[in-house]
N, C-alpha and C positions, 0 to 999 in steps of 0.2 A: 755896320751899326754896332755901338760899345753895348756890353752887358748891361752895365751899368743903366745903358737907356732905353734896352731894350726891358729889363724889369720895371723900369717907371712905366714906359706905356703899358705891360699889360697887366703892371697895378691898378693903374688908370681906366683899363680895361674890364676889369673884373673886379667893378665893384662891388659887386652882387652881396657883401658879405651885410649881416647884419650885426650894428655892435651889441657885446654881450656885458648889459648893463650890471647882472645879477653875482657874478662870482665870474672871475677873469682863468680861473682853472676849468671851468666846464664849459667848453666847448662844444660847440653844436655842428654841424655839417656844412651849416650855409657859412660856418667861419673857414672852410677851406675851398670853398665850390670856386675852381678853376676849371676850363675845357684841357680836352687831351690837349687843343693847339699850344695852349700856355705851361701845362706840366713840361710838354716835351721842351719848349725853351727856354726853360727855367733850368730843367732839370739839368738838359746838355751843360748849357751855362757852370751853374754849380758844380756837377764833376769837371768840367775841363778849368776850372778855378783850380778844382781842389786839384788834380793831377799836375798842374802845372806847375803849384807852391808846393808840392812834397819832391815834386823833381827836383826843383830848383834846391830845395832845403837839403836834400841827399846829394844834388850834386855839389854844395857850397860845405857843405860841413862833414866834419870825418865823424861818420857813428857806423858803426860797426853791425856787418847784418841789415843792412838798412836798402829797400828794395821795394819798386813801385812796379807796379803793372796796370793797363787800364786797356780794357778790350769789350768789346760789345756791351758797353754799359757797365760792366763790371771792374769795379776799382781796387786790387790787391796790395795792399803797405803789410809790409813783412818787417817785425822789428825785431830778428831776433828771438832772443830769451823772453823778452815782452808781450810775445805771442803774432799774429797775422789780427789786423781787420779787413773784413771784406764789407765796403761801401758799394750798394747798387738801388740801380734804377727798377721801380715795380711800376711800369705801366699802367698796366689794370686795375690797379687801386690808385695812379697819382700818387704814388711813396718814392722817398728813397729811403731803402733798408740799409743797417749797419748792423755787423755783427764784431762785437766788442771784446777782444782778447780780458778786457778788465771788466767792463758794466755788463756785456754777455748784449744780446740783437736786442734792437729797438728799432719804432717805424719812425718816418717824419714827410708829415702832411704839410705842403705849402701855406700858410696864412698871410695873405693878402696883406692887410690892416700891419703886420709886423713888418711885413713882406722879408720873412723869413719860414727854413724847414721846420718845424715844432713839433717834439715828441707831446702827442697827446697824455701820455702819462704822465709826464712828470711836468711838462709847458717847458724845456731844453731847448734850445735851436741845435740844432747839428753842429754849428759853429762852435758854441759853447762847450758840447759835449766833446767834440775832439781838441777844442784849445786846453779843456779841462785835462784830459787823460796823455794828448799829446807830451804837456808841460811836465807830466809827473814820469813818464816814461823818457823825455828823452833829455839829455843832460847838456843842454843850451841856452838857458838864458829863456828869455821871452821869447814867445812864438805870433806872430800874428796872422792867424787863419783867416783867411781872406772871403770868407762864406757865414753867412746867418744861419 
């Protein structure tokens, strides 16, 4: 079964969310309410997305310093002078945490309705957050991060 179709069924799935007619920044609970079953398939998903385009991207292009690791949920990109991020999986809360050589840790809650990660603070996808910071740190051209 593709990711790709395994996110649509358990968008399909979990629709439980309610739309949030009043202000599209404040977010309520029921905008993220997944079961464990769905964070964990999601969640796999997403890291093995992400691990497998920064392999790919280290092994196609010469950047210097540049080093992946991904072991029990935990995702290490080492760039160098740019610092380390570590991307991981939080079970218990349905997160996946970042901790950000440049923005410093953020969380991100699955939301259904985007059906992407979303830092509640700032309404970010994860996608965006690292296509954001990836782009300015690594000296290539366009990047296309393959995760919301």
């Amino acid at each position: 079964m593709s990711v790709q179709f395994t996110r649509q069924l358990l968008r399909q799935a979990s629709r439980t969310t309610v739309p949030n007619s009043s202000n599209d920044n404040q977010l309520s609970a029921t905008d993220f309410a997944i079961t464990e079953h769905e964070y964990n398939k999601l969640a796999d998903a997403t890291m093995d997305d992400l691990v497998t385009y920064l392999e790919d991207l280290g092994d196609n292009m010469e950047i210097d310093d540049f080093d992946v690791e991904y072991s029990q949920g935990v995702l290490t990109l080492s760039l160098g002078s740019v610092g380390t991020y570590v991307i991981n999986k939080q079970p218990p809360n349905r997160q996946i945490w970042i901790s950000s050589p440049i923005s410093g840790p953020e969380r991100f809650d699955y939301q259904t309705d985007r059906d992407a990660w979303i830092c509640r603070k700032t309404s970010d996808t994860l996608g965006e957050l690292l296509q954001r910071e990836l782009q300015k740190a690594l000296p290539l051209g366009n990047l296309n991060i393959p995760i919301n």
